[in-house]
N, C-alpha and C positions, 0 to 999 in steps of 0.2 A: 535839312534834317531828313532822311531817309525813312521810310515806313516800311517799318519788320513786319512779315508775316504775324497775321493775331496769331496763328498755332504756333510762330517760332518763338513767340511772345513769351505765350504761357509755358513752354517747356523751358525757358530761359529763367524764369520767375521760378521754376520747381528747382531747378538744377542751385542757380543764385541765393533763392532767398533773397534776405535784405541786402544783398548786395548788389539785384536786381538794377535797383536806379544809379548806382555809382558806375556799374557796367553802362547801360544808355548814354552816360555822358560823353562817352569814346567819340560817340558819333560828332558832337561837337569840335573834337577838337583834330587838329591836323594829322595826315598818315604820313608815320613815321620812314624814313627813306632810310635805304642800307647798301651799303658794299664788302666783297671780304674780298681780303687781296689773297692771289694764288701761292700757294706754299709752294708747288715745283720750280717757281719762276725767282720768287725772292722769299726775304726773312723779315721776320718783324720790325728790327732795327733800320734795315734799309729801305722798307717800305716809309716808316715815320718819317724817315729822312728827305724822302720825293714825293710824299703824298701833294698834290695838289689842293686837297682843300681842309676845309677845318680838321682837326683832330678832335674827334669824340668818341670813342672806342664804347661798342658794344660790351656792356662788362661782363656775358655769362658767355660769352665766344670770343675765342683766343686772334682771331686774324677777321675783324668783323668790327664796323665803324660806320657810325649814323652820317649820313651826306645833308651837312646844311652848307651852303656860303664854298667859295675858291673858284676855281680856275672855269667857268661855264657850264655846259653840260658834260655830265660826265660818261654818258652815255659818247658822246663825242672827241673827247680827250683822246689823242695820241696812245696812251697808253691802258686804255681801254682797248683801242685795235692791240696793241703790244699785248693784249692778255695778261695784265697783272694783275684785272682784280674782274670779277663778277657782281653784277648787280645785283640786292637779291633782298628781300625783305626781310626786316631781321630775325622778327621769328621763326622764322622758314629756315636758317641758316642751324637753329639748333637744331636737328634729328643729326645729320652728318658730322655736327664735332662732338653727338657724344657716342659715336660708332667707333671703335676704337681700332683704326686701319694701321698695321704695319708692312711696312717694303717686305717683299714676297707672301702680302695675304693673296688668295684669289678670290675677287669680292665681285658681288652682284646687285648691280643696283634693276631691279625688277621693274620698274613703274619710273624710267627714265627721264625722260620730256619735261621740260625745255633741259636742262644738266644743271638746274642751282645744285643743286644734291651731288649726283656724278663728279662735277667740275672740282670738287671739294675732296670726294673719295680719291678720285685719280692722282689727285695732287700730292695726299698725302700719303701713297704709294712711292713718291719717289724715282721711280721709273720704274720700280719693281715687283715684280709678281702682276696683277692686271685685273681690268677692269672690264666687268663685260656688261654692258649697260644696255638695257631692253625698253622697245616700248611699242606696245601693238600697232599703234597708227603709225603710219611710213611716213605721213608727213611730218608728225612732230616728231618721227626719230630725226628726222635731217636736218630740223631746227638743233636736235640735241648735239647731231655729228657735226656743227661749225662751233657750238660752245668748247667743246672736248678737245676741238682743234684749236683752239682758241689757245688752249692753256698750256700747249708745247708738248705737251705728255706724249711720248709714245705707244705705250703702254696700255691699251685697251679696245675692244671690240665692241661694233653697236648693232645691233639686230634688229626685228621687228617680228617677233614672234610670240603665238601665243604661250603663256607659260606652262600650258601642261606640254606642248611639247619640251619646253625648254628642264622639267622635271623630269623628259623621260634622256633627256640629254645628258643630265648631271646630278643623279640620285647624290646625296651626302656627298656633295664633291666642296662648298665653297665654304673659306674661312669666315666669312663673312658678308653678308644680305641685307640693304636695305627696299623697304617694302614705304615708298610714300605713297600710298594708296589712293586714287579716285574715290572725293568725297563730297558732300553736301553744300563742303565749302563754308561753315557757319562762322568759321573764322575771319573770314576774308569779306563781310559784308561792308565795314566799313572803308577798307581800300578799294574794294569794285561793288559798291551797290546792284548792281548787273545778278550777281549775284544771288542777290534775295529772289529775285526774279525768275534764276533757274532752278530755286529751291520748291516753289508751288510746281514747278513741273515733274522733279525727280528729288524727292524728299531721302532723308535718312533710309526709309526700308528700304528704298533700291539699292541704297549703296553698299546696305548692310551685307546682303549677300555676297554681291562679289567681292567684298572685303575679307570675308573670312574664307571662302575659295583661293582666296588669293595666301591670305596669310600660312594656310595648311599647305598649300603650293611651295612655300618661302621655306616652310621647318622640313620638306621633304629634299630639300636641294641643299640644306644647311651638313657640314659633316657635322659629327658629334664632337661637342669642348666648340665649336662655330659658335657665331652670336649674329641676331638678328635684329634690327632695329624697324620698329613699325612705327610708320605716324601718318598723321591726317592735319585737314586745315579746319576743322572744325570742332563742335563742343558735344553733338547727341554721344548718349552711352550707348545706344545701339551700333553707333559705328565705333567706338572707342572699347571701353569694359569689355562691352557686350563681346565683341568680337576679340577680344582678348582671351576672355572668360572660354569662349568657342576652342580657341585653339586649345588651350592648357586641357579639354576636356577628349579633345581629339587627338593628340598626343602627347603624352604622359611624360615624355622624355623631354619637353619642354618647361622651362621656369623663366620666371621674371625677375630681373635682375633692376637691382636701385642706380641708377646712372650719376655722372657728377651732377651734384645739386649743384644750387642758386638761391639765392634768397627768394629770389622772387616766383620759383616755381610754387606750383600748389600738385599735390598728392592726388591718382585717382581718387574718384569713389567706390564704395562698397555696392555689390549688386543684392536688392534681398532675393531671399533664395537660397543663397551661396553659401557654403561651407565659410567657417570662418579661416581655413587656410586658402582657399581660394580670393576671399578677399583681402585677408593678408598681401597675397602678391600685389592683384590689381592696384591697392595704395602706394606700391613701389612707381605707377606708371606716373606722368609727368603728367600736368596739364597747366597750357600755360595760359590768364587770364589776360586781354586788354587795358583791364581797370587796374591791373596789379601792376604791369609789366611796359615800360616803352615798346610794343609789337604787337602784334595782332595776335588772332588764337590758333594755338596748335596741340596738339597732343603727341605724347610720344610712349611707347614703352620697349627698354631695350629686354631682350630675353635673350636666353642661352640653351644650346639642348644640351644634355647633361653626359655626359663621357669624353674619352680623350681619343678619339680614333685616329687614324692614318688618312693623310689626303690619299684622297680617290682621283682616277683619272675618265674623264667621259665618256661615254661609252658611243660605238659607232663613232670614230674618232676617221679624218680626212689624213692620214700622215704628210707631214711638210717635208716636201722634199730638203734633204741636206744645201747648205748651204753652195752653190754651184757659183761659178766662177761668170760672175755679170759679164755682160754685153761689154764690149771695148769703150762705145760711148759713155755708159754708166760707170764704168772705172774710172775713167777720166776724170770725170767730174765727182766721183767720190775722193778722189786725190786731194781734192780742196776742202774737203767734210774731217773734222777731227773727234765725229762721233763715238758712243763707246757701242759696239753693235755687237758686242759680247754676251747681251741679255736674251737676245731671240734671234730668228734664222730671217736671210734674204728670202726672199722668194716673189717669180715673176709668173706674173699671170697675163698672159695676150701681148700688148706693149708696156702693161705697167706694171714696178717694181714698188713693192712692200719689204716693212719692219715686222716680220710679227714678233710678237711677245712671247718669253719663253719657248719652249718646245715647236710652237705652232701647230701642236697634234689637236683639233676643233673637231666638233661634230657638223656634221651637214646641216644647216640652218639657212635663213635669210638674213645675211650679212650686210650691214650698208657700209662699213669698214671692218677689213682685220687689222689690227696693228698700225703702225703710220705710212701713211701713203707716199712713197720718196719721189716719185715723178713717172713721167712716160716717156717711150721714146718714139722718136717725131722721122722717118727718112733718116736714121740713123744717125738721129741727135737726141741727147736726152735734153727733157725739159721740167726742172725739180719744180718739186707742187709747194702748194703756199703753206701745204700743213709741215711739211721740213725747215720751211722757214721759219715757223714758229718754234719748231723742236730746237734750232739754231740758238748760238749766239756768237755775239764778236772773237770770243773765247776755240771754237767749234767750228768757225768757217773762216781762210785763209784770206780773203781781203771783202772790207765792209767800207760803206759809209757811212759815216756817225754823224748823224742829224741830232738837233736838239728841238725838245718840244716845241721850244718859242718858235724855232724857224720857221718862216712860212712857206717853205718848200717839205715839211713833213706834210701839213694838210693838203699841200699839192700833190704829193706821192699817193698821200690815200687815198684819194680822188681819181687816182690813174692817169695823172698828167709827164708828162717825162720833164725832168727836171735839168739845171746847167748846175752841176756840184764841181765847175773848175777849181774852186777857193780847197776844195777838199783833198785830202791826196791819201789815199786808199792804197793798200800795200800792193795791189795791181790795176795798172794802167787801162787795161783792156780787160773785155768779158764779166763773167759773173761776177755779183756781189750781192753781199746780204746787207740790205739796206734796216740802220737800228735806231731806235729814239732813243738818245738817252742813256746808250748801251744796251736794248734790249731788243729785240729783231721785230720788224715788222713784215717783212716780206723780201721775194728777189729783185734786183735790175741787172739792165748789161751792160758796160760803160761805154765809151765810141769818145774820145777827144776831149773828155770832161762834159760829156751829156750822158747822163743816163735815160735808158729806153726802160720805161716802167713794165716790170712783170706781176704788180700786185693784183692777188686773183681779183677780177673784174665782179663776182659776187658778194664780196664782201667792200667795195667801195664806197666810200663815205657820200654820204646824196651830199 
């Protein structure tokens, strides 16, 4: 049993009430596991159909399913390297389905790291319009830039910048924002008791602050008729209401909009103080309880800023050079690619060659990818990156081999071992191949006499 802050106690008991002790009980009982499968990759129907382990669908999330019992870890399954689904806690999973993303939004995910969130936006993009996904720390960005590659998406940008620059980069420019803010975490005591821990060091009012910096950051970079989704992992109103309450009073052309409900969600609360329209909204924001709900605690409130304005384009923008006629090697081996690259321009930077998305017209920033990365070229050979491979499938690239989960030469591949696939016969004999589980691409090999010589990036190998 885990021992709560006596202050987080008592603000729990204010907030609760009698339902103070039904909340406590959480702690008894086991943390709920989740995964949601990727929407760029597959569909619900098909997913049910390969899932490897129990079926028990998260009911307030469309593509989102509790992990008890099946096929081992899943963290290790085949098609967890395959990018079909994300790990992710299931409460955590609501802020991003109920953001409401369509192909050609240009969406902002501000507060990035590790990509539950991200991985979820990008996907439901489509391949279209893009995602440009931020996060100050360099390191968790590039925790975030292997999830995003994970998920085959082409289609998005990852940075590490602070957001007032990324404000002065893109005034009223994006359809759509989500803001999961560094928080207190009071939600999460139960799945990382760790947690309470970092709570006596850096309580609510630290965080309170750069939350609503952050939030006013979010409605400046939103166009008008845009919507923006704010959430936290925890319960104080200082970081929730409170900072909600902040925004609406710092910018007027902001409202808070009622998201899909749930049976199980609960209503903010009222702040005293407050105009009775003011708290009107705030009961619109979501809060989501332990005691109530299979998941931990989150908070969420979607808003809207109010007008229909015109996408805007960035300002201080790098122009992409037109699409220019690749390297001989690069042709070559795009010869075997049956991508659709209609969406955004080539463009080569040193030896390596990119997708960007759309126009590719970006402002100068700290970029840890633009677009997807197609490969480098090596003494005037290209050598395609593992993130193309993911973008792939058997469909999209001219000869594969089609492994199956069970085989045990798929966990040989991921492993980085090179494999004897004589028994298999791939539309070509010799050179490259996109090696798939299952029909879904995991990475490249080259073939030599029925051996393939493994090219699965050597970072992302299975220990």
């Amino acid at each position: 049993m885990i021992n709560l802050p006596e202050e987080y106690e008592k603000e729990m008991r204010s907030l609760l009430g009698a339902e103070f002790e039904e909340y406590k009980k959480i702690y008894e009982q086991p943390v709920r596991q989740g995964l949601r499968f990727n929407p760029y990759k597959l569909t619900k129907p098909v997913w049910e159909e390969i899932m490897p382990f129990e079926k028990e669908e998260i009911p307030w999330v469309e593509n989102g399913y509790y992990i008890h019992g099946g096929e081992g870890n899943p963290a290790r399954h085949p098609y967890y390297f395959a990018g079909l689904y994300y790990l992710q806690e299931p409460s955590a999973m609501t802020p991003a389905s109920r953001l409401e993303i369509q192909p050609y939004d240009k969406v902002l995910d501000l507060c990035a790291a590790p990509g539950g969130k991200a991985t979820e936006l990008v996907g439901r993009l489509q391949g279209k319009g893009f995602l440009l996904a931020n996060d100050l720390s360099n390191s968790r960005a590039k925790a975030l830039l292997k999830n995003l590659e994970l998920t085959g998406a082409p289609n998005f940008y990852v940075t590490s910048e602070e957001p007032a620059k990324l404000v002065k980069s893109f005034p009223e420019f994006f359809d759509k924002i989500l803001i999961d803010a560094p928080c207190s975490g009071e939600g999460m005591f139960h799945k990382e008791p760790k947690m309470a821990e970092y709570w006596l060091e850096k309580s609510p009012d630290y965080y309170a602050e750069i939350q609503k910096e952050l939030i006013v950051q979010g409605a400046q970079m939103l166009k008008p008729g845009g919507k923006m989704l704010y959430s936290t992992c925890t319960f104080s109103k200082k970081e929730n209401e409170e900072t909600i309450a902040y925004l609406l009073e710092q910018c007027e052309d902001m409202e808070v909009l009622a998201p899909l409900g749930y049976g199980g969600f609960s209503e903010g609360f009222p702040l005293e103080g407050k105009s009775e329209e003011m708290c009107s909204q705030l009961k619109k924001c979501v809060r989501i309880f332990p005691h109530k709900m299979a998941g931990e605690g989150h908070f969420l409130a979607l808003l809207q800023k109010k007008g229909n304005g015109e996408k805007s384009v960035p300002r201080k923008t790098v122009a992409a050079k037109k699409d220019e006629k690749p390297d001989a090697c690069v042709e070559e081996f795009l010869k075997l690619v049956s991508f659709d690259f209609s969406e955004g321009k080539l463009k080569k930077e040193k030896d390596k060659v990119y997708f960007l998305p759309g126009d590719g017209n970006m402002p100068k920033l700290r970029y840890l990818r633009t677009g997807l990365y197609l490969g480098e070229i090596r003494k005037n050979r290209f050598e395609p990156s593992q993130a193309l491979a993911m973008a792939l499938s058997p469909k999209t690239f001219a000869s594969c081999v089609l492994l199956s989960s069970k085989d045990i030469r798929t966990v040989k591949y991921l492993k980085g071992e090179t494999i004897d696939v004589a028994d298999l016969k791939p539309a070509k004999e010799k050179g490259w191949q996109l090696v798939c589980v299952d029909g879904f691409s995991l990475g490249f090999g080259k073939l030599d006499r029925g051996i393939l010589k493994n090219k699965y990036y050597p970072g992302w190998r299975m220990q």
